[in-house]
N, C-alpha and C positions, 0 to 999 in steps of 0.2 A: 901357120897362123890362122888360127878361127876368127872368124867376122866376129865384130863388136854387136852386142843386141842393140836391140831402137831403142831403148831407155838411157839415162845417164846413171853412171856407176854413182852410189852412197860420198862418195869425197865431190863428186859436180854437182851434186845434188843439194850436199851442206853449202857448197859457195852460193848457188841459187839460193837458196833462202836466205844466207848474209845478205846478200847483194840484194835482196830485193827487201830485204828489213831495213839496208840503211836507205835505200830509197824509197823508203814510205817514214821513216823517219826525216829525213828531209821534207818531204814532202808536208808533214806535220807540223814541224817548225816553218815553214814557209807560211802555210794557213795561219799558225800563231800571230806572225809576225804583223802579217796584213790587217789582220781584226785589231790588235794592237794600234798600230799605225791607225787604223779609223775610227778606232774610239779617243786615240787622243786629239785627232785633227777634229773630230766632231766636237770633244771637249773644250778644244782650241778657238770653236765656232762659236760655242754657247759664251764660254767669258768672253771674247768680241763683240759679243750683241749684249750681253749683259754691261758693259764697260761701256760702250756707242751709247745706251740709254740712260745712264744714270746723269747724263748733263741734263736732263730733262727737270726731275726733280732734284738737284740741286742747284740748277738755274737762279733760283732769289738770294742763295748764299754767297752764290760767286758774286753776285753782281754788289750784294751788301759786302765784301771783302775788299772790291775795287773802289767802292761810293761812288756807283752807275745807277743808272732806273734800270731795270728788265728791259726797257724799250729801248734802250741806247748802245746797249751789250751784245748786239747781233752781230758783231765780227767776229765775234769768235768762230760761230757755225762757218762761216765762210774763212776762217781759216782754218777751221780741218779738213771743210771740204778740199780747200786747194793744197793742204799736205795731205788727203787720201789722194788726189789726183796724180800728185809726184811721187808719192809714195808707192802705187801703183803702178808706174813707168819705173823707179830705180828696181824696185820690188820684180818685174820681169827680168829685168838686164840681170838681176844678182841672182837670180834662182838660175839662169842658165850656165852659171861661173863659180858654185859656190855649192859645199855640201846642205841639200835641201834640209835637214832637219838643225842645222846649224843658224840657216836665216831662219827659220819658225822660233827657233829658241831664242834668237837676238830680238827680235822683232819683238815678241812677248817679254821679255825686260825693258825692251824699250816702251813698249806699252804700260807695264808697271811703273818703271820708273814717270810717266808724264801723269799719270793717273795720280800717282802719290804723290806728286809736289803740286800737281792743281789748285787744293785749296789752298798754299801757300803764298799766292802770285795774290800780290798788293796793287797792281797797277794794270790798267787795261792789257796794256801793250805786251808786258807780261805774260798774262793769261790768253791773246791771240797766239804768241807762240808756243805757249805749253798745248794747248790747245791743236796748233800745227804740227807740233812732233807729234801727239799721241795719232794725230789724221795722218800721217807719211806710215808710223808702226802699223795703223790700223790698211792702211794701201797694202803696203810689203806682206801681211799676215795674209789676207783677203787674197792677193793673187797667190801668193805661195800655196796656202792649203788646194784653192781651186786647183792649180798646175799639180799640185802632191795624188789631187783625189783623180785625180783624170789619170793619172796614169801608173 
Protein backbone atom coordinates (compact mmCIF):
# COMPACT_ATOMS: atom_id res chain seq x y z
CA UNK A 1 0.00 0.00 0.00
CA UNK A 2 1.36 3.49 -0.97
CA UNK A 3 1.10 6.28 1.46
CA UNK A 4 -1.76 8.73 0.80
CA UNK A 5 -0.44 12.32 -0.59
CA UNK A 6 -0.91 15.48 2.01
CA UNK A 7 -3.71 16.71 -0.15
CA UNK A 8 -7.43 15.56 -0.18
CA UNK A 9 -8.41 13.37 -3.08
CA UNK A 10 -11.31 15.44 -5.73
CA UNK A 11 -14.55 13.44 -3.73
CA UNK A 12 -13.05 15.24 0.15
CA UNK A 13 -12.57 17.96 -1.55
CA UNK A 14 -16.34 18.38 -3.26
CA UNK A 15 -17.60 17.56 0.49
CA UNK A 16 -15.46 20.59 1.72
CA UNK A 17 -16.85 23.04 -0.45
CA UNK A 18 -20.52 21.56 0.29
CA UNK A 19 -19.95 21.73 3.69
CA UNK A 20 -18.59 24.90 3.85
CA UNK A 21 -21.31 26.40 1.27
CA UNK A 22 -24.03 25.44 3.61
CA UNK A 23 -22.23 26.91 6.31
CA UNK A 24 -21.85 30.23 4.86
CA UNK A 25 -25.25 29.89 3.94
CA UNK A 26 -26.45 29.55 7.35
CA UNK A 27 -24.36 31.82 8.28
CA UNK A 28 -26.23 34.40 5.80
CA UNK A 29 -29.44 33.65 6.83
CA UNK A 30 -28.50 34.08 10.34
CA UNK A 31 -27.26 37.98 9.38
CA UNK A 32 -30.65 38.11 7.54
CA UNK A 33 -32.58 37.27 10.36
CA UNK A 34 -30.97 39.63 12.80
CA UNK A 35 -31.14 42.82 10.65
CA UNK A 36 -34.66 41.82 10.15
CA UNK A 37 -35.48 41.31 13.82
CA UNK A 38 -33.96 45.17 14.34
CA UNK A 39 -35.57 46.95 11.95
CA UNK A 40 -38.72 45.66 12.98
CA UNK A 41 -38.20 46.23 16.83
CA UNK A 42 -36.88 49.62 15.78
CA UNK A 43 -40.05 49.86 13.66
CA UNK A 44 -41.78 48.67 16.69
CA UNK A 45 -39.99 51.76 18.58
CA UNK A 46 -40.85 54.45 16.35
CA UNK A 47 -45.02 53.55 16.44
CA UNK A 48 -44.48 53.47 20.34
CA UNK A 49 -43.31 56.94 20.56
CA UNK A 50 -45.35 58.02 17.76
CA UNK A 51 -48.69 56.43 19.62
CA UNK A 52 -47.09 57.86 23.41
CA UNK A 53 -47.37 61.35 21.68
CA UNK A 54 -50.39 61.88 19.96
CA UNK A 55 -52.39 62.21 23.55
CA UNK A 56 -50.71 65.53 23.28
CA UNK A 57 -52.54 66.90 20.43
CA UNK A 58 -55.59 65.35 20.78
CA UNK A 59 -55.81 66.21 24.36
CA UNK A 60 -58.84 69.06 23.70
CA UNK A 61 -60.79 66.36 21.82
CA UNK A 62 -60.71 63.84 24.40
CA UNK A 63 -61.45 66.06 27.10
CA UNK A 64 -64.51 67.76 24.63
CA UNK A 65 -65.80 63.95 24.12
CA UNK A 66 -66.00 63.49 28.11
CA UNK A 67 -67.36 67.38 28.86
CA UNK A 68 -64.12 67.95 31.12
CA UNK A 69 -61.78 71.27 30.93
CA UNK A 70 -58.13 70.24 29.89
CA UNK A 71 -57.36 71.13 33.50
CA UNK A 72 -59.55 68.55 35.05
CA UNK A 73 -58.51 65.60 32.75
CA UNK A 74 -55.01 64.81 34.14
CA UNK A 75 -55.74 61.24 35.24
CA UNK A 76 -55.55 60.00 32.42
CA UNK A 77 -51.62 60.63 32.21
CA UNK A 78 -51.49 59.07 35.46
CA UNK A 79 -53.24 56.28 34.43
CA UNK A 80 -50.99 55.11 31.80
CA UNK A 81 -48.30 56.04 33.81
CA UNK A 82 -49.44 53.31 36.37
CA UNK A 83 -50.43 50.68 33.52
CA UNK A 84 -46.74 51.46 31.84
CA UNK A 85 -45.58 50.62 35.42
CA UNK A 86 -47.55 47.19 35.56
CA UNK A 87 -47.21 46.68 32.49
CA UNK A 88 -43.52 46.71 32.76
CA UNK A 89 -43.34 44.18 35.75
CA UNK A 90 -46.10 41.61 33.93
CA UNK A 91 -44.19 42.46 30.63
CA UNK A 92 -40.75 41.04 32.31
CA UNK A 93 -42.41 37.98 34.00
CA UNK A 94 -44.13 37.06 30.49
CA UNK A 95 -41.04 37.65 28.29
CA UNK A 96 -39.18 34.96 30.37
CA UNK A 97 -42.30 32.28 29.92
CA UNK A 98 -43.34 33.07 26.60
CA UNK A 99 -42.24 33.06 22.89
CA UNK A 100 -40.65 36.74 22.57
CA UNK A 101 -42.03 37.66 19.26
CA UNK A 102 -45.45 36.34 20.26
CA UNK A 103 -45.63 38.94 23.40
CA UNK A 104 -44.25 41.87 20.89
CA UNK A 105 -47.09 40.83 18.54
CA UNK A 106 -49.89 40.83 21.38
CA UNK A 107 -48.76 43.81 22.95
CA UNK A 108 -48.95 45.71 19.64
CA UNK A 109 -52.77 44.83 19.13
CA UNK A 110 -53.22 45.48 22.25
CA UNK A 111 -51.74 48.76 21.71
CA UNK A 112 -54.00 49.21 18.52
CA UNK A 113 -56.76 48.03 19.86
CA UNK A 114 -56.62 50.88 23.12
CA UNK A 115 -55.56 53.55 20.57
CA UNK A 116 -58.65 52.90 18.39
CA UNK A 117 -61.40 52.83 20.92
CA UNK A 118 -59.91 56.08 22.72
CA UNK A 119 -61.83 58.41 20.89
CA UNK A 120 -64.88 56.53 21.67
CA UNK A 121 -64.76 56.49 25.66
CA UNK A 122 -67.67 59.14 26.60
CA UNK A 123 -67.00 59.26 30.22
CA UNK A 124 -63.86 60.03 32.25
CA UNK A 125 -63.53 57.01 34.03
CA UNK A 126 -63.74 55.28 30.59
CA UNK A 127 -61.10 57.00 29.07
CA UNK A 128 -58.57 56.62 32.55
CA UNK A 129 -58.87 52.93 31.72
CA UNK A 130 -58.50 53.01 27.97
CA UNK A 131 -55.85 55.06 28.77
CA UNK A 132 -54.45 52.34 31.33
CA UNK A 133 -54.51 49.51 28.94
CA UNK A 134 -52.69 51.18 26.14
CA UNK A 135 -49.91 52.31 29.40
CA UNK A 136 -49.61 48.28 30.51
CA UNK A 137 -49.30 47.51 26.11
CA UNK A 138 -46.96 50.33 26.11
CA UNK A 139 -44.87 48.65 29.58
CA UNK A 140 -45.04 44.92 28.12
CA UNK A 141 -43.66 46.52 24.45
CA UNK A 142 -40.98 48.81 26.07
CA UNK A 143 -39.39 46.02 28.12
CA UNK A 144 -40.00 43.23 25.59
CA UNK A 145 -38.10 44.98 22.65
CA UNK A 146 -35.16 46.36 25.34
CA UNK A 147 -34.86 42.50 26.64
CA UNK A 148 -35.32 41.35 22.46
CA UNK A 149 -32.33 44.10 21.56
CA UNK A 150 -29.95 43.03 24.38
CA UNK A 151 -29.68 39.84 23.42
Amino acid sequence: MGSRGSGPTSVEQHLLQVETQGKNGLQAVGRTLRWFTTVVLNAAFLGMGVSAAVLGPTFPDLARNVNRNVSSLSEIFVGRALGYLCGSVVGGVLFDCMNHFLLLGLSNLLTIAGLYLTPFCKTAALLTTMMSVTGVSFGVLDTAKVSKLLS
